[in-house]
RORO-964342 format. One line per field, with one value per residue: residue number from 1; x, y, z of N, C-alpha, C in turn; chain. Coordinates in nm, 3 decimals, always signed. Example, Ala and Ser with C-alpha at 12.3 -4.5 7.8 and 13.67 -1.06 7.14 Angstrom:
REM RORO-964342
n: (1/2)
n.px: (+1.319/+1.285)
n.py: (-0.569/-0.225)
n.pz: (+0.780/+0.708)
ca.px: (+1.230/+1.367)
ca.py: (-0.450/-0.106)
ca.pz: (+0.780/+0.714)
c.px: (+1.320/+1.290)
c.py: (-0.330/+0.003)
c.pz: (+0.780/+0.787)
chain: (A/A)
This chain:
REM RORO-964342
n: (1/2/3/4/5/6/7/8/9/10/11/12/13/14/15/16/17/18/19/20/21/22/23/24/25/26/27/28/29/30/31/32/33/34/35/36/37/38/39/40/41/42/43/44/45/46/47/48/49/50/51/52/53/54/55/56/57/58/59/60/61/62/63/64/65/66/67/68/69/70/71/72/73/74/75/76/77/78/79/80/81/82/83/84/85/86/87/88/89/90/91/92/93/94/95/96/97/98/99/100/101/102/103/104/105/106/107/108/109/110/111/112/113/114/115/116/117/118/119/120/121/122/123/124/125/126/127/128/129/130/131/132/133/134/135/136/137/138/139/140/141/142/143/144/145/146/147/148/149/150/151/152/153/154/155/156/157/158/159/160/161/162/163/164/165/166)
n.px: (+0.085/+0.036/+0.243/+0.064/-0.196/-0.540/-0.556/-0.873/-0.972/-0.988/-1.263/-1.256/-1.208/-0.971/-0.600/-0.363/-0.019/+0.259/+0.522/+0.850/+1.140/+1.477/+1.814/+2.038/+2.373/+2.640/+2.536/+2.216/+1.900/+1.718/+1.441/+1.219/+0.968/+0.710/+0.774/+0.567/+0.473/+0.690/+0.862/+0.978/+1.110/+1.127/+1.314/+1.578/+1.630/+1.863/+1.949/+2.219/+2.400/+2.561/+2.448/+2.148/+2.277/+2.350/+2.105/+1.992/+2.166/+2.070/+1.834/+1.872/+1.961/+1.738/+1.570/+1.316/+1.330/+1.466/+1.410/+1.348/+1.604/+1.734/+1.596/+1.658/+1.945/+1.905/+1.887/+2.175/+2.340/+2.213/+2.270/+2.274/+2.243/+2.236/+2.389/+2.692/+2.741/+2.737/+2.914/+3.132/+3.163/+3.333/+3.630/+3.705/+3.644/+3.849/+4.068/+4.012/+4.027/+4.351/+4.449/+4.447/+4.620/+4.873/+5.113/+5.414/+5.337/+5.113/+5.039/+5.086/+4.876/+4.619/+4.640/+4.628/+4.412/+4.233/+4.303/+4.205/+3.899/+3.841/+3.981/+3.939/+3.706/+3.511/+3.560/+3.393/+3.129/+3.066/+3.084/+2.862/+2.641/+2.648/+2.563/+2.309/+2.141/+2.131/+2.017/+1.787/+1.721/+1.714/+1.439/+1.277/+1.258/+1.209/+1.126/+1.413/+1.343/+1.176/+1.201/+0.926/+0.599/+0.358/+0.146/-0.199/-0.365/-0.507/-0.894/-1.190/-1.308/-1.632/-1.964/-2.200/-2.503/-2.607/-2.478/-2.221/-1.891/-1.685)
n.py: (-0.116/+0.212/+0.541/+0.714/+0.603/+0.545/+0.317/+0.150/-0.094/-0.229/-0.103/+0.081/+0.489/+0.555/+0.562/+0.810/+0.799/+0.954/+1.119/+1.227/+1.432/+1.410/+1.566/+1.369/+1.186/+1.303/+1.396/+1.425/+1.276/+1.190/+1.001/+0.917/+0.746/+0.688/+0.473/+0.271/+0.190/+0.100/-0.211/-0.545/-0.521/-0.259/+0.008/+0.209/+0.491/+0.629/+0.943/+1.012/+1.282/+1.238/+1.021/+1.170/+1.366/+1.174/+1.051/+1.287/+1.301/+1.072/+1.165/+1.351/+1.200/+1.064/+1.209/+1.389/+1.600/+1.874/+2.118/+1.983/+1.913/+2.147/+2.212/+2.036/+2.133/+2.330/+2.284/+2.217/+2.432/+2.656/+3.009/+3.077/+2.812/+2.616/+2.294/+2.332/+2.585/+2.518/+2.339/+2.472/+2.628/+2.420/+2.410/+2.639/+2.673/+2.455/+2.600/+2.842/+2.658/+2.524/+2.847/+2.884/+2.688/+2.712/+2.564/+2.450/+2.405/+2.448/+2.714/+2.704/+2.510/+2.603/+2.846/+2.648/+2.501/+2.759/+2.811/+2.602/+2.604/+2.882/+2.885/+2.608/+2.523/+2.674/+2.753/+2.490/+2.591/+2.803/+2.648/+2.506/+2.647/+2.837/+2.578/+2.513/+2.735/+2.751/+2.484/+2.599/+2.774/+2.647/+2.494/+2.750/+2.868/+2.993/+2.743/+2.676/+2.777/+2.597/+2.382/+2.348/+2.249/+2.340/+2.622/+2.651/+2.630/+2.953/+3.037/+2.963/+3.275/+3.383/+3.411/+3.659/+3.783/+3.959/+3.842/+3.914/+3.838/+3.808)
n.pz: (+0.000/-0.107/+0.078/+0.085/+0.082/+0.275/+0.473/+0.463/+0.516/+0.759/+0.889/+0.990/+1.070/+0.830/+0.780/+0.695/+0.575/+0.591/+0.383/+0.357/+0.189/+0.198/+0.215/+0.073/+0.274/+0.095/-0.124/-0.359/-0.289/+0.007/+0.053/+0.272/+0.433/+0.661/+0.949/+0.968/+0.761/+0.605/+0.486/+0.435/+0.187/+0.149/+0.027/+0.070/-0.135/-0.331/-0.528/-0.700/-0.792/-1.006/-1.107/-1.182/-1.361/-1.566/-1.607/-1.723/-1.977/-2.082/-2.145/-2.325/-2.506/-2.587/-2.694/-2.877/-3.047/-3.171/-3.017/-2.769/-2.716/-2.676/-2.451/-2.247/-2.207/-2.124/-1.836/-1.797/-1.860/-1.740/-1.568/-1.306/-1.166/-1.302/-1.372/-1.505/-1.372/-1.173/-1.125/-1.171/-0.965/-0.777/-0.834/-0.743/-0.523/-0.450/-0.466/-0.283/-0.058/-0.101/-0.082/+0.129/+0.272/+0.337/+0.203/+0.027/-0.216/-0.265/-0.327/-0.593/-0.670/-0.620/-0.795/-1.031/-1.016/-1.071/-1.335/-1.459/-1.417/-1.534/-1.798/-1.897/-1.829/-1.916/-2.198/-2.230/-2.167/-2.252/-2.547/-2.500/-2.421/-2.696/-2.862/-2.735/-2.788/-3.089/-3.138/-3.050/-3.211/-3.443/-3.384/-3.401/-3.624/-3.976/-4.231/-4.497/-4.818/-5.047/-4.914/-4.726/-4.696/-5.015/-5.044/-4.983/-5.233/-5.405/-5.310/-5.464/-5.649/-5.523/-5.569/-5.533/-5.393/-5.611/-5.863/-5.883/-5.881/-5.612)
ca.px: (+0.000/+0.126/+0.243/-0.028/-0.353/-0.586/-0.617/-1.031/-1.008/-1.037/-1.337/-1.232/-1.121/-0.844/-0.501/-0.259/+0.130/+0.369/+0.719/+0.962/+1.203/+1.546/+1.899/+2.158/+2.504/+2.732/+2.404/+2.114/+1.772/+1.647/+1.300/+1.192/+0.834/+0.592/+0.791/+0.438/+0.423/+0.829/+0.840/+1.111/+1.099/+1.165/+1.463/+1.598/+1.718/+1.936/+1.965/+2.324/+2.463/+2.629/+2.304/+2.124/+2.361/+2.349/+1.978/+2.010/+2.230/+1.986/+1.689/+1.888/+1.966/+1.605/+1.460/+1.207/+1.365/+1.586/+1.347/+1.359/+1.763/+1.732/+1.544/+1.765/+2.063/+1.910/+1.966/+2.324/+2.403/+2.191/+2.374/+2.237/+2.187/+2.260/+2.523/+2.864/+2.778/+2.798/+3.100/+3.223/+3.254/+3.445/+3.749/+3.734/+3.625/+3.933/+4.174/+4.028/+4.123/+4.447/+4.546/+4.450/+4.701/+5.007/+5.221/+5.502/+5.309/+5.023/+4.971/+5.046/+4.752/+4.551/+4.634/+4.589/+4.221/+4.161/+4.295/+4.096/+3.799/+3.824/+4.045/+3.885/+3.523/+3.464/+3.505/+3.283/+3.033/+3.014/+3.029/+2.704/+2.542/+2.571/+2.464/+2.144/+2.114/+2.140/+1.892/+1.627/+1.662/+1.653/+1.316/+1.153/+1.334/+1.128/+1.188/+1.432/+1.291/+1.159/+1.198/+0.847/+0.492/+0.322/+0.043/-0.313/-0.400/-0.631/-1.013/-1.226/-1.431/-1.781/-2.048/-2.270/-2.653/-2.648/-2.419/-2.145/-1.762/-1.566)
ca.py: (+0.000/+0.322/+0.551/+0.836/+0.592/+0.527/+0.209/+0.150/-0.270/-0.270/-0.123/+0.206/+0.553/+0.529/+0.679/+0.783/+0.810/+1.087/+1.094/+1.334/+1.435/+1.503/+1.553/+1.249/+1.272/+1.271/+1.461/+1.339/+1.327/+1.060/+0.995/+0.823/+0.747/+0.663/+0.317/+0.167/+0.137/-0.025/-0.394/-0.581/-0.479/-0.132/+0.005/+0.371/+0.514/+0.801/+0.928/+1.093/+1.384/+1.196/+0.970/+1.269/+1.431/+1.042/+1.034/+1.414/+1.226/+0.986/+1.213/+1.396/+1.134/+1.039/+1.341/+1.357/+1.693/+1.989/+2.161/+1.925/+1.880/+2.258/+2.206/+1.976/+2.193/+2.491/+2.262/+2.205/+2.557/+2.817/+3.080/+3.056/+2.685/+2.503/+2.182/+2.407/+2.673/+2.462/+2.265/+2.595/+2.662/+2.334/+2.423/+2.805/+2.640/+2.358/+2.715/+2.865/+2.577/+2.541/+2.910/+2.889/+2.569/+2.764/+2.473/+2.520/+2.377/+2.499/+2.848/+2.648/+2.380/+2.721/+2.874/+2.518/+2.478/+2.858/+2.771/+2.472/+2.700/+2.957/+2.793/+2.449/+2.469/+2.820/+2.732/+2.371/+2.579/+2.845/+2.581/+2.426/+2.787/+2.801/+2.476/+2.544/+2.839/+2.730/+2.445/+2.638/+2.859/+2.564/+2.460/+2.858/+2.907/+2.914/+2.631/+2.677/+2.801/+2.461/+2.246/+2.322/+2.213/+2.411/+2.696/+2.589/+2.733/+3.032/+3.034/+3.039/+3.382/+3.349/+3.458/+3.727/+3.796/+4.025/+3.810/+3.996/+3.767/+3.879)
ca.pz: (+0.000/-0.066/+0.211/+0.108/+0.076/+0.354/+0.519/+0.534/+0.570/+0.937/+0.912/+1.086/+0.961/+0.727/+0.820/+0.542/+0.594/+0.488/+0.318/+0.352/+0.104/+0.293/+0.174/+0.143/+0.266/-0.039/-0.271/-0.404/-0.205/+0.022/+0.062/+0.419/+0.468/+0.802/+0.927/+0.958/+0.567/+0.556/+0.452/+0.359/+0.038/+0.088/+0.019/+0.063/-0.282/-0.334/-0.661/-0.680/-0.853/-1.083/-1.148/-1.251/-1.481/-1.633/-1.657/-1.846/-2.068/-2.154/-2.180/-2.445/-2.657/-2.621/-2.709/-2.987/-3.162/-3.155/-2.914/-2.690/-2.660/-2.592/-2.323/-2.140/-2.229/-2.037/-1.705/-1.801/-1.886/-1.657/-1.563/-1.163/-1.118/-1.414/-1.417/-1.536/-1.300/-1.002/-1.150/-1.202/-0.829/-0.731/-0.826/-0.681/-0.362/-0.392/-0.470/-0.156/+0.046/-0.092/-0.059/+0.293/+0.361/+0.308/+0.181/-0.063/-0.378/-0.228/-0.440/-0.774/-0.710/-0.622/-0.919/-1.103/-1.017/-1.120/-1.441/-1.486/-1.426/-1.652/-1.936/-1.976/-1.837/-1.977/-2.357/-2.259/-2.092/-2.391/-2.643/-2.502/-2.419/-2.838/-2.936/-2.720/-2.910/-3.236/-3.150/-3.018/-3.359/-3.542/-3.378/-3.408/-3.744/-4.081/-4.317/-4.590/-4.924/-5.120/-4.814/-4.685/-4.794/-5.065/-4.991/-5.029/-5.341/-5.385/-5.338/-5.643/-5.644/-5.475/-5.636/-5.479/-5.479/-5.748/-5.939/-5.910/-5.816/-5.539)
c.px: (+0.090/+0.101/+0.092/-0.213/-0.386/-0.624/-0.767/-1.047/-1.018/-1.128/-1.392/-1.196/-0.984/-0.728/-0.418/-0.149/+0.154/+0.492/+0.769/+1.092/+1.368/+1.692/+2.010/+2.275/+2.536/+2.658/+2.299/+1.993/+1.735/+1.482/+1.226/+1.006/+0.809/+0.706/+0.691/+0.452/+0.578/+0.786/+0.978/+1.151/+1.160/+1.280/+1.483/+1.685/+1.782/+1.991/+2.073/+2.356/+2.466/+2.491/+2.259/+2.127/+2.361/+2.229/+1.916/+2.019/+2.145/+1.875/+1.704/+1.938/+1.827/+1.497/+1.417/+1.289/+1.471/+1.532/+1.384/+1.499/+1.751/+1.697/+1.613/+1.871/+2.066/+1.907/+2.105/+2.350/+2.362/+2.251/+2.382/+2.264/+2.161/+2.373/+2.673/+2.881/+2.801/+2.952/+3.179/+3.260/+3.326/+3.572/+3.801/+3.729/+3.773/+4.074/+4.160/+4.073/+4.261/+4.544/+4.507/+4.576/+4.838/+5.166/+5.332/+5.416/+5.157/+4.927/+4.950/+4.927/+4.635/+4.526/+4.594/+4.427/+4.148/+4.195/+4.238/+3.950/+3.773/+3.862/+4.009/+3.728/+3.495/+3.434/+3.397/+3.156/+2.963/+2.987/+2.891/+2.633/+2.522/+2.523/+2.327/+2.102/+2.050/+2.035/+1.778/+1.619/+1.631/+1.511/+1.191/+1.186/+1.234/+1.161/+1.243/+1.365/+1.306/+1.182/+1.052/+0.700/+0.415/+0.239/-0.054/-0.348/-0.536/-0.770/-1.049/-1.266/-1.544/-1.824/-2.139/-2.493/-2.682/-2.527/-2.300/-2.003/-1.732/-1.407)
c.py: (+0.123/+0.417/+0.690/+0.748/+0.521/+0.414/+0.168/-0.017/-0.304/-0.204/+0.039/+0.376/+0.538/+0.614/+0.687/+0.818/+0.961/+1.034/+1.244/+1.355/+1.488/+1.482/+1.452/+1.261/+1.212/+1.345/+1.369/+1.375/+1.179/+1.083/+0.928/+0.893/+0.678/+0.490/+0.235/+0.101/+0.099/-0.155/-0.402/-0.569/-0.306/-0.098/+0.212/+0.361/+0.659/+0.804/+1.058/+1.209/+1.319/+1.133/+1.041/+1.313/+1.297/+1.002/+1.180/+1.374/+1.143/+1.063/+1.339/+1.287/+1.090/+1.154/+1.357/+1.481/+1.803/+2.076/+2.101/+1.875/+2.024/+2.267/+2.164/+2.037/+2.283/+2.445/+2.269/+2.348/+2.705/+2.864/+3.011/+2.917/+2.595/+2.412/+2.270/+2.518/+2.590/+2.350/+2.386/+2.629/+2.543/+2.368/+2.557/+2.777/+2.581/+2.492/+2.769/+2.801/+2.596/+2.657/+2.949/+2.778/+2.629/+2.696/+2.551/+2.533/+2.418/+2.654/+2.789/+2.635/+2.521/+2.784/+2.757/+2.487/+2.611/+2.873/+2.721/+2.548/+2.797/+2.936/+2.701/+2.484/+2.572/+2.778/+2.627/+2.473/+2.703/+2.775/+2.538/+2.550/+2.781/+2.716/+2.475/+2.648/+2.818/+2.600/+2.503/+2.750/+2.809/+2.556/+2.551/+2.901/+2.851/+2.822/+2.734/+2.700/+2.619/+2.330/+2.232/+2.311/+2.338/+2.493/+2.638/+2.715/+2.824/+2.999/+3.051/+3.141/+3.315/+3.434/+3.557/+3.773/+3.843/+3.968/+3.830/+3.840/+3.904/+3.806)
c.pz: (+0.000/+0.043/+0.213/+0.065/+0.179/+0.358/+0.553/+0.515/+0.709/+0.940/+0.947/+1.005/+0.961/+0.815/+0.704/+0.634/+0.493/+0.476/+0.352/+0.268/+0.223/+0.214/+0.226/+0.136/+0.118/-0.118/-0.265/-0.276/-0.151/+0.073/+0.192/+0.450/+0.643/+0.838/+0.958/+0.817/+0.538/+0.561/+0.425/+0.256/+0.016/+0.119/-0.002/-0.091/-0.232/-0.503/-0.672/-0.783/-0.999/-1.150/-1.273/-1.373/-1.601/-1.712/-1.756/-1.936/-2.171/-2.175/-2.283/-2.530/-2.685/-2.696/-2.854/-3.109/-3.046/-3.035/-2.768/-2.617/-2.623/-2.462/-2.222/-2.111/-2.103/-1.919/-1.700/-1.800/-1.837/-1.553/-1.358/-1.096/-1.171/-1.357/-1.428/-1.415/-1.149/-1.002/-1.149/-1.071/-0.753/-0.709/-0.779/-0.558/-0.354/-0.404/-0.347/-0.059/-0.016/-0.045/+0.105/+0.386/+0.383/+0.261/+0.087/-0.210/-0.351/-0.303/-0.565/-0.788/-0.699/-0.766/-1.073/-1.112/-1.084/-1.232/-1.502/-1.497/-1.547/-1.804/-1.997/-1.927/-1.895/-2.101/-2.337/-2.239/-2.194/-2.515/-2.632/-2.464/-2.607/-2.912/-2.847/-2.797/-3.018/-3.210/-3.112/-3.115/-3.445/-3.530/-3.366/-3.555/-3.866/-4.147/-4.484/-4.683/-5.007/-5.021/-4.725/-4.763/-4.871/-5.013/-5.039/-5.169/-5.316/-5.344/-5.437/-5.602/-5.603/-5.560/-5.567/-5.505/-5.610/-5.886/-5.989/-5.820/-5.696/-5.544)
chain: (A/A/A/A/A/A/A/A/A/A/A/A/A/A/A/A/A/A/A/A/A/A/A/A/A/A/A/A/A/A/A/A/A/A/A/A/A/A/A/A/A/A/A/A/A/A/A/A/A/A/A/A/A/A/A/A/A/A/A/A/A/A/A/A/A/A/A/A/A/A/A/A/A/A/A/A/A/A/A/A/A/A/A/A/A/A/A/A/A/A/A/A/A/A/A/A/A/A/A/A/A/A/A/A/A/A/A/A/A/A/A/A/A/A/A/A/A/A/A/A/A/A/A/A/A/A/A/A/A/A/A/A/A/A/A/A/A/A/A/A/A/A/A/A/A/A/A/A/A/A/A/A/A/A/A/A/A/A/A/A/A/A/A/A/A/A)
């Protein structure tokens, strides 16, 4: 039974269960319902970061048209709270730690991660800002001259009471 429908076989009123959505260590979201409604069967999931970004993956190669890979894109690539922008602060975070450790090799790896940042994810994270682009112009974009279906041809003239065409 699931945890949100009411038990009415004893006879009595029903009670329903709740879930709670709560965050799992490492990422991802766990889900923990009422333990009245656990069985042996149930099993906590956590569906990780990585997951996710996996099941993106697959729901752009699935995707019916050009529209629709746009769509997915604009998780990967918004500016706020897209995919790149939160990869994008990893390695500014792993520079702040480092230039807090004060080792010897310690500024390099600093400077190494803020490289990595701006140098390598920057061009990935503009390349896929313009291929969303360019698909979501494909899919508002008129069709090519001679690649789309003909116009319905004219109306004949009607005829009018007094006999007259329009």
């Amino acid at each position: 039974m699931a945890p949100d429908v009411a038990d009415r076989s004893a006879g009595g009123p029903g009670r329903s269960g709740t879930a709670r959505r709560r965050p799992a260590p490492g990422g991802g979201v766990r889900v923990e319902a009422d333990a009245e409604y656990a069985t042996e069967t149930t099993q906590d999931r956590y569906v990780t970061d990585g997951r996710s970004i996996a099941n993106l993956a697959a729901a752009i190669r699935d995707a019916a048209g050009p529209a629709e890979v746009s769509d997915r894109l604009e998780e990967v690539t918004a500016a706020h709270d897209g995919i790149l922008a939160a990869l994008d602060q990893l390695p500014h975070s792993l520079a702040a730690v480092y230039d807090g450790l004060g080792g010897p090799a310690d500024r390099h790896i600093a400077a190494r991660m803020r490289y990595l940042a701006e140098h390598r994810l920057g061009p990935i994270t503009a390349d896929l800002l313009h291929t969303r682009a360019e698909l979501a112009d494909r899919s508002t974009a008129p069709a090519r001259p001679g690649t789309s279906l003909p116009a319905a041809p004219p109306a004949a003239p009607a005829a009018t009471a007094s006999g007259r065409t329009r």
